[in-house]
N, C-alpha and C positions, 0 to 999 in steps of 0.2 A: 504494500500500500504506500502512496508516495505521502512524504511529509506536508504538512499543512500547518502554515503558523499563524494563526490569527491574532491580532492588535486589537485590544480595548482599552479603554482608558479608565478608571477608579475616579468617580466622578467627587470618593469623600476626600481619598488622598490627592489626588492631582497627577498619582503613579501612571504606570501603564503596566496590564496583562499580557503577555504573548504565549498562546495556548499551542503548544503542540502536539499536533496528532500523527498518528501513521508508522512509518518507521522513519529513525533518524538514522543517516549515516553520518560521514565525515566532511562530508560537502554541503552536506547540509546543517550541522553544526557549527560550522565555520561561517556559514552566512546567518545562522541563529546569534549567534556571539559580535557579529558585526552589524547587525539589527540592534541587538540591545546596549551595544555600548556606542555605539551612535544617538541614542535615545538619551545615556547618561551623560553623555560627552558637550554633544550639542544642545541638546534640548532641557539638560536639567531637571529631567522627571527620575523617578527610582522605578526600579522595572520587576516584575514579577513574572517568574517564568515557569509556567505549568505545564507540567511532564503528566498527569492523572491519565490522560487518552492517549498514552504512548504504545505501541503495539509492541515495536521494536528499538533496541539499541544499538549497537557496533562497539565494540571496545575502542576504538581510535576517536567516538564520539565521546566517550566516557571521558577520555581526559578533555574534553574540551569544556563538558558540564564542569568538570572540576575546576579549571580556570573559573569559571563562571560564578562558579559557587564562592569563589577567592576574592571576587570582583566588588568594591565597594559600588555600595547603587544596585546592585539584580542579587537576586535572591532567588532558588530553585525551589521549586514547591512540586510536590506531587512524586517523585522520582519512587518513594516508601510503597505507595499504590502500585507503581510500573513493578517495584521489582517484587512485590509479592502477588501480581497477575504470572509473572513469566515463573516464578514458583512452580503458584497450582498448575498454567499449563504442563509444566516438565511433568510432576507429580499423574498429572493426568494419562502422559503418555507412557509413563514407568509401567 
């Protein structure tokens, strides 16, 4: 499934959401990571980045979240959900 990053805006904070869905690779990481720190860079918003509807990850993406996660201004959310969906599925297919 191809990655989908949607932008909203936190109308109490003045943040911004970018919700990712589908699977993430590396390439697409790398353009999630210069999405949101163009947001904190230029525009001075704090960014909020939702992994919950994440299907898939790549390890080469992993260390990019990790940057991310490093990163004053974005904050990863959701990643806890992804990685005990890909759990149960392993479990499922044991």
């Amino acid at each position: 499934m191809p990655t989908n990053i949607t932008e909203s805006e936190n109308i109490e904070t003045g943040g911004i959401t970018l919700r990712v869905e589908g699977d993430l690779f590396l390439e697409d990481a790398l353009l999630l990571e210069r999405i949101a720190g163009d947001i904190v860079e230029n525009h001075g918003k704090s960014v909020v980045i939702d992994l919950a509807d994440l299907d898939f990850l790549d390890s080469e993406s992993g260390v990019v979240l990790k940057r991310l996660i490093e990163t004053d201004g974005i904050e990863v959310n959701g990643i806890e959900i992804f990685l005990q969906s890909a759990i149960d599925l392993a479990e499922r297919r044991a």
